[in-house]
PLY file of the C-alpha trace (Angstrom):
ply
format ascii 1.0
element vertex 196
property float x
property float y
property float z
element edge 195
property int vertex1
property int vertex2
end_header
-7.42 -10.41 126.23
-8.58 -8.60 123.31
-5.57 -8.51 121.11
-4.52 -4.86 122.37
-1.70 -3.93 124.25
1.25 -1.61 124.90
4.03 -3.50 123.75
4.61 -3.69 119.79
3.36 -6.30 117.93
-0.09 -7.37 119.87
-1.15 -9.98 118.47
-4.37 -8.22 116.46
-2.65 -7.96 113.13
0.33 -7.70 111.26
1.19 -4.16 110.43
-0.70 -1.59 109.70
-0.30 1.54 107.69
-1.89 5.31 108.72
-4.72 4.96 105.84
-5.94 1.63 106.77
-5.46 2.61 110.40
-8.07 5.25 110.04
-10.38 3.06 107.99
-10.13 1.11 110.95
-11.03 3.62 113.45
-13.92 5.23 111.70
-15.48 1.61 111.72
-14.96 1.96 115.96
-17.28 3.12 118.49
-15.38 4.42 122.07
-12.10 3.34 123.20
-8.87 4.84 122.42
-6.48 4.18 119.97
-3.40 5.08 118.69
-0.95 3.37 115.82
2.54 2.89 116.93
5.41 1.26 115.04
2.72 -0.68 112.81
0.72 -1.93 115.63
-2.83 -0.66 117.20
-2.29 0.65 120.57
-5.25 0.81 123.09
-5.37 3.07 126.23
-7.51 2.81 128.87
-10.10 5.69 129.07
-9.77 9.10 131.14
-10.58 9.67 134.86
-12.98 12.84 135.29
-9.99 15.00 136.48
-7.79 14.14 133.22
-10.79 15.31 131.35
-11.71 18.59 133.74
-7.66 19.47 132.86
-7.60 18.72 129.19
-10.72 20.83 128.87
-9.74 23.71 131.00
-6.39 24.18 129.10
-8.11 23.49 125.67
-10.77 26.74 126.86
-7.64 29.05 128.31
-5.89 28.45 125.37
-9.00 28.99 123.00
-9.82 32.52 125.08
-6.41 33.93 123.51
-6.12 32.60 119.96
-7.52 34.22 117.34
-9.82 31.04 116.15
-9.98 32.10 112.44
-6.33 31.79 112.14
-5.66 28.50 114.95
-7.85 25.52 115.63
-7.40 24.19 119.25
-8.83 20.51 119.91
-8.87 17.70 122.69
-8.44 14.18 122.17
-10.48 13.63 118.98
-8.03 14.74 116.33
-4.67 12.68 115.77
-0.76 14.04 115.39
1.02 12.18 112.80
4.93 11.79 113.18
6.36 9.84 110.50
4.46 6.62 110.32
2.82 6.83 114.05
-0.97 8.35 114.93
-0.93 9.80 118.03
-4.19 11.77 119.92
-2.79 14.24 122.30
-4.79 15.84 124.62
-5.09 19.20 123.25
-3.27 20.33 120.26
-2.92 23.76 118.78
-2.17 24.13 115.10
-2.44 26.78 112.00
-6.26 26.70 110.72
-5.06 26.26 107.68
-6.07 22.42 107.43
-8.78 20.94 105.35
-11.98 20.85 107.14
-12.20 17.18 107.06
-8.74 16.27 108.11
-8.58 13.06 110.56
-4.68 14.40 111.55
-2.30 17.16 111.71
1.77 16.76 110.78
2.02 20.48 112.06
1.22 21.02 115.17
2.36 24.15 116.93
1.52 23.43 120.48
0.41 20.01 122.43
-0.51 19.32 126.05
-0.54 15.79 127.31
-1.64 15.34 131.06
-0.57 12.67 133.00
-2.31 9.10 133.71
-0.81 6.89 136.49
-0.07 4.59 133.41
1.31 7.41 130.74
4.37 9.05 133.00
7.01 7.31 130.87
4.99 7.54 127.65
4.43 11.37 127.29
7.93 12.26 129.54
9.74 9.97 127.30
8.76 8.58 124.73
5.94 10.64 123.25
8.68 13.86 124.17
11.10 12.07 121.85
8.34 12.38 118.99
6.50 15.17 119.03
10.38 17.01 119.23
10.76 15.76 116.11
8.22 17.92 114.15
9.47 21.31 112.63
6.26 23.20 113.54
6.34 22.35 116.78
6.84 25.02 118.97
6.43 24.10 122.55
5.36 20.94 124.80
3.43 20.51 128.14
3.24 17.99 130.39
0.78 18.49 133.06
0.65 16.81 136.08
-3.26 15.55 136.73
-3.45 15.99 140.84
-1.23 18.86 141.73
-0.49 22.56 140.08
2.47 21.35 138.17
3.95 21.29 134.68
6.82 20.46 132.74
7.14 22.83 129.41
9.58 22.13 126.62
9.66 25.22 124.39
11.78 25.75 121.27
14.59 28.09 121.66
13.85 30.86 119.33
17.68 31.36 118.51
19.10 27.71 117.83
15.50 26.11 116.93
16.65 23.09 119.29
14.57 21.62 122.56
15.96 21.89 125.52
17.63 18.56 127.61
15.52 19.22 130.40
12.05 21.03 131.13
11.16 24.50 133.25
8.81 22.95 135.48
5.91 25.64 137.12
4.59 24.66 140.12
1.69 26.29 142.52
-1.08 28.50 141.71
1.24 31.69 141.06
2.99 29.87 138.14
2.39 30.18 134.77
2.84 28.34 131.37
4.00 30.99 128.81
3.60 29.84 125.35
5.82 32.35 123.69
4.94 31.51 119.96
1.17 31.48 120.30
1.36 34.52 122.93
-0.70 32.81 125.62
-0.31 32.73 129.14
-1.91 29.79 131.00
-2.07 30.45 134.98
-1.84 27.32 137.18
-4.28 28.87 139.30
-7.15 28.45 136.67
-6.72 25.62 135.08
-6.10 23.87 138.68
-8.70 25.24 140.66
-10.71 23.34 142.81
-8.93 19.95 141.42
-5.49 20.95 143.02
-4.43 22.26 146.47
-2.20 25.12 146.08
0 1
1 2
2 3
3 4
4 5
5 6
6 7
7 8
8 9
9 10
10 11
11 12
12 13
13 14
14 15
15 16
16 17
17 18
18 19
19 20
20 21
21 22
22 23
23 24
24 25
25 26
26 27
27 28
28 29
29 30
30 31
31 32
32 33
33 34
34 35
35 36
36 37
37 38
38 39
39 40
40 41
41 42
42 43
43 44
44 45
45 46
46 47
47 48
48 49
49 50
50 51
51 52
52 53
53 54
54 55
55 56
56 57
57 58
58 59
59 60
60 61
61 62
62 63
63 64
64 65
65 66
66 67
67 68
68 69
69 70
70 71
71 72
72 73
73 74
74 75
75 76
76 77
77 78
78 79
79 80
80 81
81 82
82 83
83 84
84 85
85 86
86 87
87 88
88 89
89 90
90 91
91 92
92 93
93 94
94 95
95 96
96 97
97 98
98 99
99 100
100 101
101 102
102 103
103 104
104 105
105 106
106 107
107 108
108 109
109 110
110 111
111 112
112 113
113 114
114 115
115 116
116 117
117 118
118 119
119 120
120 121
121 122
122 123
123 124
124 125
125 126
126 127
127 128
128 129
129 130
130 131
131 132
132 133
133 134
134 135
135 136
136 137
137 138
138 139
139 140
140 141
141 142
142 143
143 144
144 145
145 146
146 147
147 148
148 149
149 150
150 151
151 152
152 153
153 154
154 155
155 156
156 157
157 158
158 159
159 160
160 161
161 162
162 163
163 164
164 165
165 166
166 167
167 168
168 169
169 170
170 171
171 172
172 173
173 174
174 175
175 176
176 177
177 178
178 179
179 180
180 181
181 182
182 183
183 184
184 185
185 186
186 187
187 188
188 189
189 190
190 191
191 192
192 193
193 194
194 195
């Protein structure tokens, strides 16, 4: 056992804070990490067709920004909420950061797509956190091995989530991302990894 694990408190350290967490990581070569509650969290790495989604959303999404005024990354570049580092798998923000920035508190837009061991962390429990930050505008969930998503998107009126998601499914949906003004179509990012 290397020390790692889901539940709080593995038995690597005591707590740790976000600076010393990063020291920490930059000191790392492959694996992934995130800090929750104090405590180093390790996650298994990505099959090919996690990776083939992330990167198909992260170039849809990238097609329709304006890149001088939004950055759009994959799993490289951390969220923080509160005292927690989390690495979505694509993230949309304001290019308005410093160059060198290891994080973003202001994210505008993330994507996570499912693992067979992340259903309950990025429906739940990663849903509970990311809802938390003021610039975020919307949240995906994507399923990884059929043309379906769940999308939590800020109500433009009351500023509140909604209870429950719109979920798009087949290869005529689409994700509209209201406050970035891009359209993702199921039937790109899915093809040839999904039936319809």
């Amino acid at each position: 056992m290397s020390g790692f694990a889901e539940e709080p408190r593995a038995t690597y350290s005591a707590a740790m804070g976000k600076a010393e967490f990063f020291a920490w990581l930059q000191m790392r070569e492959g694996g992934r990490y995130e800090l929750k509650d104090g405590a180093i969290v390790m996650h298994a790495g990505s099959r090919l067709q996690h990776a083939r989604l992330s990167g198909r959303f992260l170039a849809a999404i990238a097609r329709q920004l304006d890149l001088e005024e939004w950055f759009v990354v994959m799993a490289d570049f951390a969220v923080t909420i509160g005292d927690d580092i989390r690495y979505p798998d694509v993230v949309a923000a304001r290019a308005d950061s410093d160059p060198a920035a290891l994080s973003t508190d202001s994210p505008v837009f993330i994507i996570e797509v499912l693992s067979p061991s992340s259903t309950g962390r990025d429906m739940v429990e990663k849903l509970a956190e990311y809802t938390t930050l003021p610039s975020l505008e919307a949240y995906v969930v994507a399923s990884q091995d059929e043309a379906i998503a769940w999308v939590w998107q800020r109500d433009a009126d009351t500023r509140a989530f909604p209870a429950q998601p719109v979920e798009i499914a087949g290869f005529k949906g689409f994700i509209i991302i209201e406050a970035l003004g891009v359209t993702l179509p199921l039937s790109e990012i899915y093809r040839g990894i999904a039936n319809a």
